[in-house]
C-alpha positions in Angstrom: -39.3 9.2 66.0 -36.7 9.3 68.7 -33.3 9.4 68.0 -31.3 6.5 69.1 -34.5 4.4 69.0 -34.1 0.9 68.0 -36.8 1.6 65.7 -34.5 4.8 63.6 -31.6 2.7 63.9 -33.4 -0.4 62.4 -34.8 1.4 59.5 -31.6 2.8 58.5 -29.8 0.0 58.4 -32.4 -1.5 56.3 -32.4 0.9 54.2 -28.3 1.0 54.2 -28.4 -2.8 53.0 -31.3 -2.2 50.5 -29.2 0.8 49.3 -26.0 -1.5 48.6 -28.3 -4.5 47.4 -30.1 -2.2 44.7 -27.4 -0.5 43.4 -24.1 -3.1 43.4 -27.6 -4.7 41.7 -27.0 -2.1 38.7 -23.4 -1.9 38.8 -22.9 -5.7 37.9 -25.6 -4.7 35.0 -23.4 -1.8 34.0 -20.1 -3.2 34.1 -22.0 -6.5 31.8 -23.0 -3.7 29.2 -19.4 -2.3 29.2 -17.9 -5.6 28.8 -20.3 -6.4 26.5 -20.1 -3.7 24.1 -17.2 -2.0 24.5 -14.3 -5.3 25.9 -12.6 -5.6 28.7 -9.5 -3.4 28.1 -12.2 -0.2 27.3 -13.2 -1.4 30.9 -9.6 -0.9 32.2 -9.8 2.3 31.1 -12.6 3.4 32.7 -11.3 2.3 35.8 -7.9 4.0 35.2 -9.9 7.5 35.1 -12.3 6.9 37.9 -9.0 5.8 40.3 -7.3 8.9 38.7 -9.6 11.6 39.3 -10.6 10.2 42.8 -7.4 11.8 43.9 -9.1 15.0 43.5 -11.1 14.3 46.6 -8.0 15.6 48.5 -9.5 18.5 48.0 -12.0 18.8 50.7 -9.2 18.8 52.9 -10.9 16.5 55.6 -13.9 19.1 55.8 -16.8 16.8 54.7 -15.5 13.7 57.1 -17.0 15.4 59.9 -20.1 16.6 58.8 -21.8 13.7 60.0 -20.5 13.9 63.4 -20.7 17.5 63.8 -24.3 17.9 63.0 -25.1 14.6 65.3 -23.9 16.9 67.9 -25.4 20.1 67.2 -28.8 17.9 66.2 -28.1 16.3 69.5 -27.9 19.8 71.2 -31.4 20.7 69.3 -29.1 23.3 68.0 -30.8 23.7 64.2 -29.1 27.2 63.3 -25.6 25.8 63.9 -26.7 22.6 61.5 -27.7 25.3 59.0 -24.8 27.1 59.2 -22.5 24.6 59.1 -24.1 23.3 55.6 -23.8 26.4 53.9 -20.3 27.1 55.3 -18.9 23.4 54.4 -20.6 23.3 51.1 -18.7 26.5 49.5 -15.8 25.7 51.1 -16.1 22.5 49.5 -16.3 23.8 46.2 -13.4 26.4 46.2 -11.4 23.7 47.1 -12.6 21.3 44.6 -12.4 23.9 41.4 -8.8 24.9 42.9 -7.5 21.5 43.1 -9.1 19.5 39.7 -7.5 22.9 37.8 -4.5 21.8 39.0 -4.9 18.1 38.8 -5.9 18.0 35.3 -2.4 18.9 33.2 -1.3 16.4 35.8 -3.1 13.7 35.2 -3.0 14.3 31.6 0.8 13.8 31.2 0.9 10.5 34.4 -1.5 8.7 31.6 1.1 8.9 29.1 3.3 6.2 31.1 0.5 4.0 32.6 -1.9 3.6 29.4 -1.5 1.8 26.1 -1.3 4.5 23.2 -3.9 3.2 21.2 -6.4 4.2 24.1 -4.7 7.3 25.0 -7.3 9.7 23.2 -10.1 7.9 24.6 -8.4 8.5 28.0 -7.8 12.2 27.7 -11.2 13.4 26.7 -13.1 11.5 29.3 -10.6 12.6 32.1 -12.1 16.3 32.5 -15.9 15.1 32.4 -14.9 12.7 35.1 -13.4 15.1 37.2 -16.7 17.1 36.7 -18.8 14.6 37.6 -16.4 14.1 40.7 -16.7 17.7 42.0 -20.7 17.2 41.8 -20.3 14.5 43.6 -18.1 15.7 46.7 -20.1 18.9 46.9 -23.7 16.6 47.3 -21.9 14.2 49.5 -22.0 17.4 52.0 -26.3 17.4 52.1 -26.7 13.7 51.6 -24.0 13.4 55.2 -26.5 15.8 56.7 -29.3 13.0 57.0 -26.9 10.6 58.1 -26.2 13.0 61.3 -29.9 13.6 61.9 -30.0 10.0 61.7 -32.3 9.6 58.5 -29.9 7.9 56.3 -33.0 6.1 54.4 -33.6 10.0 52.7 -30.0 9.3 51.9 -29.8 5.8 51.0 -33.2 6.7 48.5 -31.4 9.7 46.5 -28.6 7.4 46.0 -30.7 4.2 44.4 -32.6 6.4 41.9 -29.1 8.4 40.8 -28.1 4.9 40.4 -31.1 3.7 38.2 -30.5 7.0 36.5 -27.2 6.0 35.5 -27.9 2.7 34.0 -30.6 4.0 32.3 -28.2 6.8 30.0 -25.4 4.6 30.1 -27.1 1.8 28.3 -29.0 4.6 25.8 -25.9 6.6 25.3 -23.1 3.6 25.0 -23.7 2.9 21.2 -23.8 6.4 20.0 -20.8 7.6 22.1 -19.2 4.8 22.7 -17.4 4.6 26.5 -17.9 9.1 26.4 -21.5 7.7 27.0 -20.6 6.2 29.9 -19.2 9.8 31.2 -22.0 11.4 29.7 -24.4 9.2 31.7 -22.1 9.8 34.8 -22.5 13.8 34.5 -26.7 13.0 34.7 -26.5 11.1 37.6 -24.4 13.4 39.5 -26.8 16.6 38.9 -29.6 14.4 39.6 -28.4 13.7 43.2 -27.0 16.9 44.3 -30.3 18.9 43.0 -32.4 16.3 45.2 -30.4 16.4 48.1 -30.7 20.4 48.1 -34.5 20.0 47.5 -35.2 17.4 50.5 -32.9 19.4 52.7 -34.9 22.1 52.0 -37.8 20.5 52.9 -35.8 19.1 56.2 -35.2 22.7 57.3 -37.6 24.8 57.0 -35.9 28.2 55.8 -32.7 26.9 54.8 -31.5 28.3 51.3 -27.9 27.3 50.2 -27.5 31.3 48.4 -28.2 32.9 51.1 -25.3 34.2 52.8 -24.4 32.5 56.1 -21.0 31.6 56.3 -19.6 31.4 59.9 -16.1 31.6 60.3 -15.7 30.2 63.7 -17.4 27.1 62.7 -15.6 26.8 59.6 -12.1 26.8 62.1 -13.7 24.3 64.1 -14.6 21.8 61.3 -11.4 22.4 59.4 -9.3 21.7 62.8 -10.9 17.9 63.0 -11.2 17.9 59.4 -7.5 18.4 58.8 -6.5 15.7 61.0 -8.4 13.2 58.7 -6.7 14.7 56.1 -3.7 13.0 56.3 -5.7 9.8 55.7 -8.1 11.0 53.0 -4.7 11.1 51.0 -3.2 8.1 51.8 -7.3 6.5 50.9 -7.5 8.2 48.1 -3.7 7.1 46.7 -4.4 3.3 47.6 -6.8 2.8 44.7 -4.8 4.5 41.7 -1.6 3.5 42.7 -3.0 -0.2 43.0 -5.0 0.0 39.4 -1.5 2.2 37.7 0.6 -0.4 39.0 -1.7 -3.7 37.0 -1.7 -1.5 34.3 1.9 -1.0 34.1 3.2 -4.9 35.0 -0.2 -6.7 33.6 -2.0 -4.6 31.1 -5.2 -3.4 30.9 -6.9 -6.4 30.3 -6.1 -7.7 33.5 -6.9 -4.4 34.7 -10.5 -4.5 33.9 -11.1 -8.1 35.2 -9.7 -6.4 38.5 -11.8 -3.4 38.3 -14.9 -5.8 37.9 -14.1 -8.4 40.8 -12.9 -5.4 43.1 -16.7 -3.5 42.1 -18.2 -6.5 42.9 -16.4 -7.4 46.5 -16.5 -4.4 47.5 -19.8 -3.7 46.7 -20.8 -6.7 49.1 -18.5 -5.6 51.7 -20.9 -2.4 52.1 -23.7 -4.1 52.5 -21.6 -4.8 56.1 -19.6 -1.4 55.8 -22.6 0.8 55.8 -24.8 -1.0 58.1 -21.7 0.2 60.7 -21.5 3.6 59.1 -25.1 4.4 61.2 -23.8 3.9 64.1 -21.6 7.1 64.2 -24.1 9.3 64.9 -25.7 6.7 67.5 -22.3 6.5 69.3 -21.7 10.5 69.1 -25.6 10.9 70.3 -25.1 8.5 73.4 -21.5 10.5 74.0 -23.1 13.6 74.1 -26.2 12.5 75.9 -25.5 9.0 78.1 -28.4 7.4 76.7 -26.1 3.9 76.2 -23.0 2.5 76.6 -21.0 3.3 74.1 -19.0 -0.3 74.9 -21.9 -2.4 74.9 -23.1 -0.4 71.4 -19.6 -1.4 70.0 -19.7 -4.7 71.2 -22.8 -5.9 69.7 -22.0 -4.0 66.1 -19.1 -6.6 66.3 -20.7 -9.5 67.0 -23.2 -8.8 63.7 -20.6 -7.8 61.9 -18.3 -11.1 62.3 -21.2 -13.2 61.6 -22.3 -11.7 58.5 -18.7 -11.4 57.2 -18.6 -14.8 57.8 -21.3 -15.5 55.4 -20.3 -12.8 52.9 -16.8 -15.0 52.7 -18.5 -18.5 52.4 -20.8 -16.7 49.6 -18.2 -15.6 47.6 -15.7 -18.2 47.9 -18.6 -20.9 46.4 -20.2 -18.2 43.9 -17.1 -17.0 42.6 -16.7 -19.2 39.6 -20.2 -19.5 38.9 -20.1 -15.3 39.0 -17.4 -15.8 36.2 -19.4 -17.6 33.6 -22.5 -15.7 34.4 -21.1 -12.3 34.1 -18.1 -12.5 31.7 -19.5 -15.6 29.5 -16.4 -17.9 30.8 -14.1 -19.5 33.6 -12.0 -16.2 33.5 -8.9 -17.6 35.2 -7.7 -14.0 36.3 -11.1 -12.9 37.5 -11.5 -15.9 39.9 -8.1 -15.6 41.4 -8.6 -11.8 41.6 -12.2 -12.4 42.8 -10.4 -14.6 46.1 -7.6 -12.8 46.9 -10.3 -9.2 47.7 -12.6 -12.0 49.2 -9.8 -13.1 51.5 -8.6 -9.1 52.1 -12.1 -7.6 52.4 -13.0 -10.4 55.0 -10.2 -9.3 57.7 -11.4 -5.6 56.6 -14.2 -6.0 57.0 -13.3 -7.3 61.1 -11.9 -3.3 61.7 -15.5 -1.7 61.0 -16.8 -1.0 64.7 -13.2 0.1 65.9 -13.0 2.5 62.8 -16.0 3.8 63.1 -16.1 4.1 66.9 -12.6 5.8 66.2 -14.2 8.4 64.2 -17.4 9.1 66.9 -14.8 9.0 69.6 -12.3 11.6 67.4 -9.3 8.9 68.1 -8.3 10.1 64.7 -4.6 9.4 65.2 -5.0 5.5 65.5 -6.8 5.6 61.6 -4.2 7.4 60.5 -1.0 4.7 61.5 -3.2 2.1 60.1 -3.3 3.8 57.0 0.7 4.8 56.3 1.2 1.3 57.2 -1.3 0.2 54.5 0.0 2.8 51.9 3.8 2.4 52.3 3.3 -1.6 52.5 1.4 -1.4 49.1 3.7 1.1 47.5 7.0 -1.2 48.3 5.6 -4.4 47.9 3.5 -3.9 44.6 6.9 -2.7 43.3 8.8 -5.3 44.2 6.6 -8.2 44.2 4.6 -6.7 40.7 8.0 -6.7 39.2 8.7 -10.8 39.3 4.5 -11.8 39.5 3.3 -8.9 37.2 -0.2 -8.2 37.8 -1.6 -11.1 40.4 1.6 -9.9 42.5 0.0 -6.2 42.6 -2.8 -7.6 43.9 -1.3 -9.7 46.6 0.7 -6.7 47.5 -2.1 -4.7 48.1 -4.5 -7.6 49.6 -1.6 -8.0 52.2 -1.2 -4.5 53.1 -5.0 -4.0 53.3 -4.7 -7.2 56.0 -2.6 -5.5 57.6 -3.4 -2.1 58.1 -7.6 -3.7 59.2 -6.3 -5.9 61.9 -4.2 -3.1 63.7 -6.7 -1.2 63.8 -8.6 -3.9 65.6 -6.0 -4.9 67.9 -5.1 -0.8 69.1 -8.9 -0.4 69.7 -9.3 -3.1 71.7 -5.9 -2.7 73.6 -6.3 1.1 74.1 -10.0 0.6 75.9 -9.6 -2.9 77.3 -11.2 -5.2 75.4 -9.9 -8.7 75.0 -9.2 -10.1 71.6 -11.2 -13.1 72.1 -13.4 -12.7 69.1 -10.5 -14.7 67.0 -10.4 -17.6 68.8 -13.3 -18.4 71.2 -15.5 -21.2 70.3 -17.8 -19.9 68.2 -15.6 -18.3 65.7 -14.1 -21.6 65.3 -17.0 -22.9 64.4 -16.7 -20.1 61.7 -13.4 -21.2 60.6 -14.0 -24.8 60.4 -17.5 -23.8 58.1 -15.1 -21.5 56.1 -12.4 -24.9 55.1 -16.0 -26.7 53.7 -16.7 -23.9 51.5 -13.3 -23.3 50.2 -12.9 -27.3 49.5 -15.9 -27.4 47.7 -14.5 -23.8 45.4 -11.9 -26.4 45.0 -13.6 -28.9 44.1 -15.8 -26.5 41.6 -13.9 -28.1 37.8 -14.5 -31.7 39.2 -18.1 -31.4 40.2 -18.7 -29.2 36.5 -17.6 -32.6 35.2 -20.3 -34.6 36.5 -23.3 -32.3 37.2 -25.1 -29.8 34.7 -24.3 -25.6 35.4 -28.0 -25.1 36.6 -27.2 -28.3 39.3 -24.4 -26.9 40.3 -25.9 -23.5 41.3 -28.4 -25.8 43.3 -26.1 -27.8 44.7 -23.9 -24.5 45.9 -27.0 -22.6 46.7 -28.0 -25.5 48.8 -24.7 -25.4 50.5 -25.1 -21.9 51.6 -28.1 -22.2 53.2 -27.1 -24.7 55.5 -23.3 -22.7 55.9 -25.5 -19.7 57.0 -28.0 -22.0 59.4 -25.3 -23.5 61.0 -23.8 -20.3 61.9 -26.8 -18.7 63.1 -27.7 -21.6 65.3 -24.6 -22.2 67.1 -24.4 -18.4 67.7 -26.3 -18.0 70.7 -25.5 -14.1 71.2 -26.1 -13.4 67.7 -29.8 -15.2 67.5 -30.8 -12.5 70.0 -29.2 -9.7 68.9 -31.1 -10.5 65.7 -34.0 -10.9 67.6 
């Protein structure tokens, strides 16, 4: 199949959606059994480790970030030997850096957990904080072969590892939970980590004929050219990586970790759904490097029409949540969680405008305009640092998340507006007729969210989720049929 064929690209964002679809699928399940079984502030805790340990994937040092463009190139260049040698040489590098940096992470994080945990959890805490950095190093060091058929531009080989590690998961989790308690959870973690990194190795195997990760061929030169564009995405892999635990330790520290863990399930479940729309952009960084390298298409009209998609389905990701939120809340937790629902709109609201800066970011990446990610991520990080402080202080845990909601906004849209000022696009795509269409669907659905403990009055839970369902349906006609670009783009 031809790379760059509408056909390739098709299939793997298909596959990209089904990938997110499947497994956010068995995360809601998992995060249900958790709650379930274990409560809600056991859940806090499990999100406290997986934030904290996540700040060991400094230690790639920006290396992986551009495996996916640099073997588009080479792939591009029918260049095989390069690709090969580039996999071996990023993939021990990888690990050196990895075992270096969780050694020196781990006395770390053990003493930080002291001030941001409750003592009667502590234990808990300590001894799954080493399994979990495990399972994170497994992890990095597989993300390295599974990026490699994102670059040839077979992300479904990718997208299939990545559903069965997941079913994997839930399986052992659910089998080990009431024998080790939330260790089982780690446990099950460990499994699912091997699983995917032996089966990326076999499949890349089979990709390339020949190719055998102990066999010696590391290439320095390569390894100096990867590290040079890997080093300048450094700088934002640490202010990524910091958002996330510094967000989660600050609700533990002003709201507890009950709060915590209705946080940790609404921000699985957003932004879950936000990569349906994430990952569907993600594929085209190999297109746009492929059509750089080779002039097949214009990289403009490319970005352009990822935009349009990506504004109408955000649309509809908005309008689904904002109705399905508190219907979400007695489903999953049993209740009308007041905390989860607010938490649940204020991401919703955050991940939409995010959600906007996909093309530019990933254009950015394919067009190496590294330096533009990287102001709109200090902004992000020293706006949620300050104001989670300050604003976490007087509104305890709901002002944390504002804080960072706000400084999410923030740090999306400038990414938006550089891209488009720095190669001469206009910014019509917030106000032309269309989108205001958008907004004006938007107002409906929030009313009726509003509106959702008056209508519960009056109609039966199973109506309602007709009656909202119903709603949805004709939200997402209406915005499909007064898009006239977007009907054939999806054609």
């Amino acid at each position: 199949m031809e790379l760059n064929s509408k056909k390739r690209i098709s299939i793997n964002v298909i596959f990209s959606v089904l990938q997110v679809g499947i497994v956010g699928l068995i995360y809601l399940v998992i995060y249900k059994i958790l709650l379930n079984k274990l409560g809600v502030e056991q859940l806090g805790v499990w999100s406290l480790i997986l934030a904290t340990t996540s700040i060991a994937s400094l230690a790639n040092f920006g290396i992986t970030s551009g495996i996916v463009k640099f073997v588009a190139e080479f792939y591009a260049e029918g260049d095989l030997q390069k690709t090969k040698k580039l996999v071996y040489t990023t993939f021990y590098a990888s690990l050196l850096f990895f075992i270096v940096v969780c050694s020196l992470l781990y006395p770390i994080a053990r003493y930080v957990l002291k001030f941001i945990i409750e003592p009667k959890y502590l234990d808990i805490a300590i001894k799954i904080l080493p399994i979990s950095l495990i399972s994170l190093v497994i992890n990095s060091i597989s993300g390295v072969f599974t990026s490699v058929f994102e670059g040839i531009q077979k992300n479904y080989i990718r997208n299939v590892i990545l559903i069965l590690g997941a079913i994997l998961f839930l399986i052992f989790t659910n089998i080990f939970l009431d024998k080790y308690g939330l260790m089982g959870a780690a446990y099950s973690q460990i499994i699912q980590s091997f699983f995917i990194l032996v089966v990326s190795i076999l499949l890349l195997k089979k990709e390339f004929n020949s190719f055998f990760i102990f066999k010696f061929n590391w290439d320095f030169k390569l390894f100096k050219e990867i590290a040079s564009f890997g080093l300048k995405f450094q700088l934002i892999s640490i202010f990524v990586m910091l958002f996330d635990p510094i967000t989660k330790g600050l609700i533990s520290k002003f709201g507890g970790l009950s709060y915590l863990g209705y946080y940790e399930m609404a921000n699985k479940l957003v932004f879950q759904i936000r990569a349906f729309i994430v990952n569907a952009n993600q594929v085209m960084i190999p297109v746009i490097t492929h059509s750089l390298k080779t002039k097949v298409e214009g990289v403009k009209q490319i970005y352009l029409n990822s935009l349009d998609v990506t504004i109408f389905v955000d649309v509809l990701m908005l309008i689904g949540l904002l109705l399905f939120t508190p219907i979400i809340s007695i489903v999953w937790i049993g209740t009308f969680q007041p905390e989860f629902v607010i938490t649940m709109v204020v991401l919703s609201i955050s991940v939409f405008l995010n959600i906007l800066n996909g093309p530019a970011y990933f254009s950015c990446i394919a067009e190496n305009k590294i330096k533009l990610l990287l102001h709109s991520h200090v902004l992000t990080a020293v706006l949620n640092v300050v104001l989670g402080l300050i604003i976490g202080f007087y509104f305890k845990g709901l002002g944390v998340i504002l804080s960072s909601s706000f400084s999410f906004i923030i740090g999306s849209l400038y990414v938006v507006f550089k891209y488009h000022k720095e190669n001469l696009f206009e910014n019509k795509f917030l106000y032309s007729s269309h989108n205001f269409k958008n907004i004006i669907t938007i107002i409906f659905a929030v009313f009726l969210f509003l509106q959702y403990n008056v209508i519960s009055n009056y109609f039966e839970f199973y109506q309602i989720i007709v009656i909202y369902t119903t709603a949805f349906l004709i939200f997402a006609l209406f915005t499909v049929f007064n898009n006239k670009k977007i009907k054939s783009i999806i054609k």
